[in-house]
Residue, then its C-alpha position, 0 to 999 in steps of 0.5 A: x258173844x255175851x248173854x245179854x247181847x244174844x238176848x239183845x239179838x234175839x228180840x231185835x229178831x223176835x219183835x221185827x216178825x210182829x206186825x200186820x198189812x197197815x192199809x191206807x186207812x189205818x193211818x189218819x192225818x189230824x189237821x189243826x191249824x190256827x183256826x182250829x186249835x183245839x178239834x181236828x179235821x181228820x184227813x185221809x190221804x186223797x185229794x178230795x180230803x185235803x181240797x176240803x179241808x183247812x190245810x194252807x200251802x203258805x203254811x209250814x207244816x209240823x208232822x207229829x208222831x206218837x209211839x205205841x199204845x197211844x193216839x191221837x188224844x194222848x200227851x204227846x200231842x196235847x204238849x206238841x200241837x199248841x205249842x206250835x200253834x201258838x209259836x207260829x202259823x202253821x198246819x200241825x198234822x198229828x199222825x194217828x197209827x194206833x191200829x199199827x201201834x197198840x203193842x210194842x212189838x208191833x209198833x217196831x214191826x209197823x214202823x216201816x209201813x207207817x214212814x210209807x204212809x206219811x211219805x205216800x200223804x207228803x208227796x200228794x201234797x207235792x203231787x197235787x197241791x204243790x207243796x214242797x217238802x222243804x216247808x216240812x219239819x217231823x217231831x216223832x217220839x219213841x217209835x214215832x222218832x225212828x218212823x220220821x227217819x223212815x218217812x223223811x227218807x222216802x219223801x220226794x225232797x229233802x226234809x230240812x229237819x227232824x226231830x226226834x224225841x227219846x228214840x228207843x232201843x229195843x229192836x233198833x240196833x240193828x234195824x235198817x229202818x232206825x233213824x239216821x242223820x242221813x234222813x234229814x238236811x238236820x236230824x236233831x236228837x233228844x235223849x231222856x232214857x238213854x239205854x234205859x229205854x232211849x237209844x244211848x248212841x248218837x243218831x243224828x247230826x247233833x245229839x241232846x242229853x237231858x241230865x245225861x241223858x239215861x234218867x230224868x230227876x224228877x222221875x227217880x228210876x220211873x222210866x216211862x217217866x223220863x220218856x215223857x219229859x221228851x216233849x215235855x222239854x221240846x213243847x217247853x222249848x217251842x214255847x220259849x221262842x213265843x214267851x222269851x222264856x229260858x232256853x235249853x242251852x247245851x255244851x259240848x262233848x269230846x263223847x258220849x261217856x262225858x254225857x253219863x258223867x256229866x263232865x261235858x267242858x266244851x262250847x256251849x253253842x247249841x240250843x235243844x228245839x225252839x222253832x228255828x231250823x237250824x244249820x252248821x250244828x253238829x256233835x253231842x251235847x249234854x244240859x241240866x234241867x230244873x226239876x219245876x217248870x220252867x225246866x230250861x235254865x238258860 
């Protein structure tokens, strides 16, 4: 066994023992509809707060997630929320966990609670308010993204897709809590810093690799960089279905390797996010990037 993958075995065991009890409210669900696009309703999971609030059972819903040391005011969300918002009516819950997530470790170590908790508000909504979790798409980024693969797996339902942005690696590989395209009726991956920081493998049904995936060109070797042209390409993605603007088209690739080297020669017959729920998509696929917005080039 080499040096590096007992380094590799070693964190993935030191960081899983990091965590604490996240209790209930640890976790607060800010709703933003329509209605209100800009200030949320914070919700918390009881029947009393949803009943007061702004959330519509004719309405799908998007469920966001942050990674660590972020919130609820960070980028992830001010990209995410309007875009959606715009693109169609729907409640937007934007999942703040950052008393679970104010560090690395103990983000991977909370991850698990975190997916409780978000199956533990869907089912109330099922529960009680009828809601069905096939009116449930899960955006994740970073831990965020394996925390949708936790949830979705625990809701009672099928959610009919995910997607996660840029999933990490660190800790992961081993982790019987990692995202997994069984999590889903579709798991829809986007890598941007594939074994940088990102997961290299492929996850989902179908697998997206950004300018091959490992870095970003217009962010050199700044990976935090690369991380965050995640969502900056999926709001992007979510606003081309409002604005008729360019769409991140993919081609296909016989593996992964053909991602790094940016050799993919196959169909191009899958598109990167967008508000559609997608069906009969599967395998990996690569696609290049303008370095200026609009970032898609058709």
């Amino acid at each position: 066994m080499s040096w590096t993958i007992r380094c590799l075995l070693f964190l993935s065991a030191a960081l899983a023992v990091q965590g604490f009890p996240m209790r209930e409210n640890d976790v607060i669900f800010h709703l933003f509809t329509r209605d209100n696009p800009t200030r949320s309703q914070p919700l918390l999971p009881s029947i009393a707060s949803i009943s007061m609030s702004l959330f519509s059972n004719a309405r799908k819903t998007i469920i966001a997630i942050h990674s660590y040391e972020d919130n609820v005011e960070g980028n992830f969300a001010a990209f995410v929320v309007p875009a959606h918002l715009a693109a169609e009516n729907v409640n937007v819950l934007a999942v703040d966990w950052r008393h679970g997530s104010f560090g690395y470790s103990a983000g991977v170590a909370n991850v698990p609670q975190l997916g409780d908790l978000i199956a533990k508000f869907a089912d109330l909504l099922s529960d009680n308010f009828g809601y069905s979790a096939n009116m449930i798409r899960i955006v994740g980024v970073g831990l965020g993204a394996h925390a949708a693969g936790v949830g979705a797996r625990k809701i009672k339902g099928n959610v009919p897709h995910i997607v996660a942005l840029d999933p990490p690696l660190l800790g992961w590989s081993l982790n019987p809590n990692k995202l997994s395209k069984n999590d889903a009726d579709l798991v829809e991956v986007l890598h941007t810093t594939a074994t940088n920081y990102g997961y290299g493998d492929p996850l989902g049904h179908v697998d997206f690799y950004a300018n091959g995936g490992r870095a970003q060109p217009m962010c050199g070797d700044n990976t935090p960089c690369s991380h965050a042209y995640a969502y900056v390409f999926y709001a992007e993605s979510i606003n081309a279905d409002t604005e008729g603007g360019a769409k991140f088209i993919g081609t296909k690739c016989a593996s992964y390797e053909e991602t790094v080297e940016q050799k993919c020669t196959g169909s191009r017959d899958a598109t990167f996010g967008g508000i559609a729920v997608k069906s009969g998509v599967s395998g990996i696929y690569s696609f290049a990037t303008n370095v200026r917005q609009p970032f898609a080039q058709g």
